[in-house]
VEXVO-621142 format. One record per residue: residue in three letters; x, y, z of N, C-alpha, C, O, CB in turn. Coordinates in nm, 2 decimals, padded with zeros to 4 digits, m for minus. Glycine has a CB too. Layout:
ALA  X  Y  Z  X  Y  Z  X  Y  Z  X  Y  Z  X  Y  Z
...
END
This chain:
UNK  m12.26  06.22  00.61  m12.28  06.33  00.51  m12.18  06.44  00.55  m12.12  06.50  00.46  m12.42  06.37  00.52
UNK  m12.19  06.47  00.67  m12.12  06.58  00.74  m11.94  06.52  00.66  m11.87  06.57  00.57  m12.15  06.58  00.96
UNK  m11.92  06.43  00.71  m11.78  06.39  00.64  m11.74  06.42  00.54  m11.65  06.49  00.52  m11.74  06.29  00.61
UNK  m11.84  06.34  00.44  m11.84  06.37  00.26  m11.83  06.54  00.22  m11.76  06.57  00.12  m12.00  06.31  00.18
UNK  m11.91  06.65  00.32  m11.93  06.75  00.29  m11.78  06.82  00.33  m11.75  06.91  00.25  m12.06  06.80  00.35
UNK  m11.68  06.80  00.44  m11.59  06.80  00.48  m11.45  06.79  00.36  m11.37  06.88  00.33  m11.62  06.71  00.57
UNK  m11.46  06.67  00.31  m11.41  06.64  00.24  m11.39  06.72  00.08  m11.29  06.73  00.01  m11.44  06.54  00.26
UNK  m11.52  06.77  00.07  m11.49  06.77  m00.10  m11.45  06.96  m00.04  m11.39  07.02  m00.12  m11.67  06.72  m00.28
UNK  m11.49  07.03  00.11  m11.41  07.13  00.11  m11.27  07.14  00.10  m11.21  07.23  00.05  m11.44  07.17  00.19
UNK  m11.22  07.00  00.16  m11.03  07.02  00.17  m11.02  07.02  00.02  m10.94  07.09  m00.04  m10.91  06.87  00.26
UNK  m11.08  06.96  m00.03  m11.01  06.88  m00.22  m11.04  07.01  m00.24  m10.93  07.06  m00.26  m11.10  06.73  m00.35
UNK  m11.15  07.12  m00.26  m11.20  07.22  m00.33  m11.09  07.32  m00.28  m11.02  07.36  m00.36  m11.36  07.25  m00.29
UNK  m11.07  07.35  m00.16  m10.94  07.42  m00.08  m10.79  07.42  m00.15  m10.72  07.51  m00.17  m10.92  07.33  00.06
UNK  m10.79  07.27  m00.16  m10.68  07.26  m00.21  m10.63  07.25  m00.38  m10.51  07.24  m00.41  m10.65  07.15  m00.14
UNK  m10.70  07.26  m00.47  m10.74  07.30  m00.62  m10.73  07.43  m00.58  m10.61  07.47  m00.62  m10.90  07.26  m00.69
UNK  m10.79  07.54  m00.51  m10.81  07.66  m00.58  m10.65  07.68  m00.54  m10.57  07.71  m00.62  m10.96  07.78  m00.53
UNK  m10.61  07.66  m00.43  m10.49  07.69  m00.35  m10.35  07.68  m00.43  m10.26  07.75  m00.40  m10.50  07.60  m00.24
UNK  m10.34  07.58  m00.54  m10.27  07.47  m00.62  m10.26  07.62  m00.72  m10.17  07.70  m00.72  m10.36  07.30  m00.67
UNK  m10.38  07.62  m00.79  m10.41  07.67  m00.93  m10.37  07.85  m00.89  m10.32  07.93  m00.96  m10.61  07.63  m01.00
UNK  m10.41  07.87  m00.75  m10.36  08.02  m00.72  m10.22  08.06  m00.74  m10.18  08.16  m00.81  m10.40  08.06  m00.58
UNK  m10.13  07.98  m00.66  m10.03  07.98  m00.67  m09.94  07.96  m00.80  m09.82  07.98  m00.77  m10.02  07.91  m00.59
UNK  m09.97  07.93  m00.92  m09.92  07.92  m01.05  m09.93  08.02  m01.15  m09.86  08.02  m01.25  m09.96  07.83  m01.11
UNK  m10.04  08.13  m01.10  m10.09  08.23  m01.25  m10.06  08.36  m01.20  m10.12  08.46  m01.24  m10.28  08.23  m01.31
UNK  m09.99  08.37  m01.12  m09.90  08.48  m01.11  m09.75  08.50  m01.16  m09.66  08.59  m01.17  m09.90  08.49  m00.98
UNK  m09.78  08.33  m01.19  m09.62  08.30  m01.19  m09.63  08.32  m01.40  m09.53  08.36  m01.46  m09.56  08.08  m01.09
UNK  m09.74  08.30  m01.44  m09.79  08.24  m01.60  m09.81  08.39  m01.63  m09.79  08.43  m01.74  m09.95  08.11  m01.62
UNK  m09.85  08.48  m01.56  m09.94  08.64  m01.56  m09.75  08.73  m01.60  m09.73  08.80  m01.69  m10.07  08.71  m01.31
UNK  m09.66  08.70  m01.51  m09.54  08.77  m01.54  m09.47  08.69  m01.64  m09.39  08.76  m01.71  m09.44  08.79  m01.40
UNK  m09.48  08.58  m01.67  m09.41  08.55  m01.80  m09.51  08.61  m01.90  m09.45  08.68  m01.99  m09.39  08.40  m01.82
UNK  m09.63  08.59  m01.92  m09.66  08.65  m02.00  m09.65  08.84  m02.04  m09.66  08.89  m02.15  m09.75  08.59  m02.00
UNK  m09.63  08.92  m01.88  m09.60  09.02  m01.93  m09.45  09.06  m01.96  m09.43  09.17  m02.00  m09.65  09.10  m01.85
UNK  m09.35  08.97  m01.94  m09.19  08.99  m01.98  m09.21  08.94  m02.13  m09.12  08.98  m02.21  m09.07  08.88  m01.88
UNK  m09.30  08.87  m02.17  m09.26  08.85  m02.34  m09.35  08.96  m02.41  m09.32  08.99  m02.52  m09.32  08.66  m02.41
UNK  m09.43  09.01  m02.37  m09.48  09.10  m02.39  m09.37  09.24  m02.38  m09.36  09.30  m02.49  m09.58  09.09  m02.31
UNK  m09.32  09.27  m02.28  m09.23  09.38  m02.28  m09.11  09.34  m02.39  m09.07  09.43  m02.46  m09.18  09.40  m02.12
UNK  m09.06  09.22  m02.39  m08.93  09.21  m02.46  m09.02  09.20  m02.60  m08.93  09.20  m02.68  m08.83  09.07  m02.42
UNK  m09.14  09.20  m02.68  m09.16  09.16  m02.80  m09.21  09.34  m02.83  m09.25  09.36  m02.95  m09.28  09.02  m02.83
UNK  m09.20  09.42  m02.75  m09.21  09.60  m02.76  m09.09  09.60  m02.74  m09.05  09.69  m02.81  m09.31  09.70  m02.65
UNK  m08.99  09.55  m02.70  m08.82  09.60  m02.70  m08.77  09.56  m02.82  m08.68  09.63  m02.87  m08.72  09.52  m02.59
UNK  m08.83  09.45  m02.87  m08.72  09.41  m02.97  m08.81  09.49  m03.13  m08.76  09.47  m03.24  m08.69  09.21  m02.96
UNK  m08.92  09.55  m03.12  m09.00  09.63  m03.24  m08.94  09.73  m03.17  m08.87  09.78  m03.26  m09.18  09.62  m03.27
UNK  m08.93  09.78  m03.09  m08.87  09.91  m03.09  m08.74  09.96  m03.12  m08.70  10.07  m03.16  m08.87  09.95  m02.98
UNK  m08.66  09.84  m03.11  m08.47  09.84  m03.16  m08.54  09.79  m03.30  m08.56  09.91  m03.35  m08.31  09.69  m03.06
UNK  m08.57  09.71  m03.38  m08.63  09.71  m03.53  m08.67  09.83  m03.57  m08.61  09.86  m03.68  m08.75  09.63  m03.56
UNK  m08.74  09.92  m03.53  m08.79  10.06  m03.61  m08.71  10.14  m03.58  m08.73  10.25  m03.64  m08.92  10.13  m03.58
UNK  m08.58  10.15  m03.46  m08.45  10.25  m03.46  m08.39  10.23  m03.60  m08.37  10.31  m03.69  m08.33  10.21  m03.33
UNK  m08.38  10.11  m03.61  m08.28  10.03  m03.69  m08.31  10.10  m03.87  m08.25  10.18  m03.95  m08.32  09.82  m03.67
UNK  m08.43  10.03  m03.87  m08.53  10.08  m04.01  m08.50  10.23  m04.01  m08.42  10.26  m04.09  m08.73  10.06  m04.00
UNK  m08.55  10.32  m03.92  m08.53  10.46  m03.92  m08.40  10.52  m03.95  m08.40  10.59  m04.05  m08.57  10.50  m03.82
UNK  m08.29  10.51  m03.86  m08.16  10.55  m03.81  m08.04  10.50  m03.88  m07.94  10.57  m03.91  m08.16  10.52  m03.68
UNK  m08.05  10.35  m03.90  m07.97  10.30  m03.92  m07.90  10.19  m03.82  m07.97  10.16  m03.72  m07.93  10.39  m03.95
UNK  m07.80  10.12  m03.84  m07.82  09.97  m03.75  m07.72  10.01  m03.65  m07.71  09.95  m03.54  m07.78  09.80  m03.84
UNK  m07.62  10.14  m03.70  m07.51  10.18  m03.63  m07.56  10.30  m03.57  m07.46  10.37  m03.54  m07.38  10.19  m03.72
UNK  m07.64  10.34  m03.55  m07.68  10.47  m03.52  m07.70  10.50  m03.33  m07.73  10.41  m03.26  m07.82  10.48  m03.60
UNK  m07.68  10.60  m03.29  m07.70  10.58  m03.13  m07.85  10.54  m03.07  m07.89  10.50  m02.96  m07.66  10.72  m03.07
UNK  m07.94  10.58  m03.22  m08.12  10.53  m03.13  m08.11  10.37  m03.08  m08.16  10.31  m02.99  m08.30  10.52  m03.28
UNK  m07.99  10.31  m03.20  m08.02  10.17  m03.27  m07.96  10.16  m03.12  m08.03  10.22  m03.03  m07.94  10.09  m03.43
UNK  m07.84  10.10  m03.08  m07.76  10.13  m02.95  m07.81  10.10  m02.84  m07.79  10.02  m02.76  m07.73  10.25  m02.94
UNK  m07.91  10.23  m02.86  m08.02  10.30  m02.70  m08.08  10.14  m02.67  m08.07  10.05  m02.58  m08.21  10.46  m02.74
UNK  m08.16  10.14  m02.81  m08.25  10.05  m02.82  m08.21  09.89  m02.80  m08.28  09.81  m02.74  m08.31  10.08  m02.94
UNK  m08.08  09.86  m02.85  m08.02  09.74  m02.78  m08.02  09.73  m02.67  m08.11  09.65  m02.64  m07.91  09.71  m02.80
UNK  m07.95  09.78  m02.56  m07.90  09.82  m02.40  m08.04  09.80  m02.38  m08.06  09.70  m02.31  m07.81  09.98  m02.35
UNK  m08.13  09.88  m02.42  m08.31  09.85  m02.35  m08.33  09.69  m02.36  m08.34  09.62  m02.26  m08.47  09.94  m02.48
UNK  m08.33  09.65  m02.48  m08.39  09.52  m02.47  m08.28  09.42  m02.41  m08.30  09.30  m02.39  m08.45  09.46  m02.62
UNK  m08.18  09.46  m02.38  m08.08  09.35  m02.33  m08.13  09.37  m02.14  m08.15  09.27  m02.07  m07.88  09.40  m02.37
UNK  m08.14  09.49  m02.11  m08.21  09.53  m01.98  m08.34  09.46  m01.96  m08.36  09.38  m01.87  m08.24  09.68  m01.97
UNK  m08.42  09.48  m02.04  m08.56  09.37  m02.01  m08.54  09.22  m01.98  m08.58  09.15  m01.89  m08.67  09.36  m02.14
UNK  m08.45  09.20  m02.10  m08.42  09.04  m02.08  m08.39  08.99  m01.97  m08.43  08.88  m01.93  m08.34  08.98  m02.15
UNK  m08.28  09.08  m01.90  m08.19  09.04  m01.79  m08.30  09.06  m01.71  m08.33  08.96  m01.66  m08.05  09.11  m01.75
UNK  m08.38  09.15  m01.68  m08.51  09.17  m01.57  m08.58  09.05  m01.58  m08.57  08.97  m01.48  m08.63  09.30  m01.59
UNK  m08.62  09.02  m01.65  m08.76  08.90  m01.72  m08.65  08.81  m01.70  m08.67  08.81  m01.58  m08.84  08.90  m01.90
UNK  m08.53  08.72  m01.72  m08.47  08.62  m01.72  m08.45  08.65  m01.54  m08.53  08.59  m01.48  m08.34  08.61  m01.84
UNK  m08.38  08.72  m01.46  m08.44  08.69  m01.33  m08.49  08.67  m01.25  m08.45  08.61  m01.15  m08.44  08.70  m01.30
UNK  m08.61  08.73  m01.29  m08.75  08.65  m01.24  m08.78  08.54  m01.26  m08.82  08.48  m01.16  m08.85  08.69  m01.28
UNK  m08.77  08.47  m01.41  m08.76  08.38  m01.43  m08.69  08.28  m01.36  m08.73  08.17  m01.32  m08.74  08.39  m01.53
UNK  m08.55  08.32  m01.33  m08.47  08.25  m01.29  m08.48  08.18  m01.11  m08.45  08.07  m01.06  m08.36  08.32  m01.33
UNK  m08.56  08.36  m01.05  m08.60  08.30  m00.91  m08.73  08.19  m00.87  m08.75  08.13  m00.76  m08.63  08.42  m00.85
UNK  m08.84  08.20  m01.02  m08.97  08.13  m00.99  m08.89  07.99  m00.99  m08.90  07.91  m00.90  m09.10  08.15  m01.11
UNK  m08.80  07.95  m01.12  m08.70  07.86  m01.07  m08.65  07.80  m00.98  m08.67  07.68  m00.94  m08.64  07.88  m01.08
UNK  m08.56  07.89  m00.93  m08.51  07.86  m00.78  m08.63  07.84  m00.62  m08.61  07.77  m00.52  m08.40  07.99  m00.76
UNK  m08.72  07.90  m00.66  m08.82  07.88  m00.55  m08.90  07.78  m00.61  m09.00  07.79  m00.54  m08.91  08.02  m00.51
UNK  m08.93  07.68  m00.72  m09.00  07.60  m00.72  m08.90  07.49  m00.67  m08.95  07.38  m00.63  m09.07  07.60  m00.84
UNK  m08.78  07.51  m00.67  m08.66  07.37  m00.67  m08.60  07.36  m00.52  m08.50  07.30  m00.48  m08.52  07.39  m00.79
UNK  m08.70  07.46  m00.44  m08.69  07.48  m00.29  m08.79  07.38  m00.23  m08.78  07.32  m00.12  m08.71  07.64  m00.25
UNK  m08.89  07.39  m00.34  m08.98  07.35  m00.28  m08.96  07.21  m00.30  m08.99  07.14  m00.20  m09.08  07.41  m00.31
UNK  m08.93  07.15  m00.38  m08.90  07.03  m00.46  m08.78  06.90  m00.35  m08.78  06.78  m00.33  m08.81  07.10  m00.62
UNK  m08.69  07.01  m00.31  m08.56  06.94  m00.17  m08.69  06.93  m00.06  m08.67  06.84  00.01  m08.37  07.09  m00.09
UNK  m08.79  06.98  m00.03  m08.84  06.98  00.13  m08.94  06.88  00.12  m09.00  06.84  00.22  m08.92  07.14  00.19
END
């Protein structure tokens, strides 16, 4: 009994352990599409407002090209640290 009880702790251990390690990783993708889908309504209502050539419009490009590159590096390191893990 003592064994069996043993046992479904490592399996139970190792589930929460598994599933912990992934929704941090699911929690920042979902807040980078979130930030880039307010970057790219915010360069849309420069645009609507100002015009497409205008300096808001501009601002507002350089912004969402900055998020992307933030959010695409992160991206790019969960990447590289899952494919670290993957050689060991």
């Amino acid at each position: 009994m003592t064994r069996v009880i043993r046992l479904l702790c490592v399996t139970l251990l190792t589930i929460v352990g598994l599933a912990g390690t992934s929704l941090p990783a699911r929690a920042d993708d979902d807040r980078c599409e979130r930030k880039i889908h307010q970057a790219e309504a915010r360069l849309h209502e420069a645009v609507e407002r100002y015009g497409e050539n205008s300096r808001k419009a501009h601002q507002r490009r350089e912004q969402l090209e900055q998020v992307k590159r933030r959010c695409g590096d992160r991206h790019d390191d969960h990447h590289d640290h899952d494919r670290d893990h993957d050689h060991h």
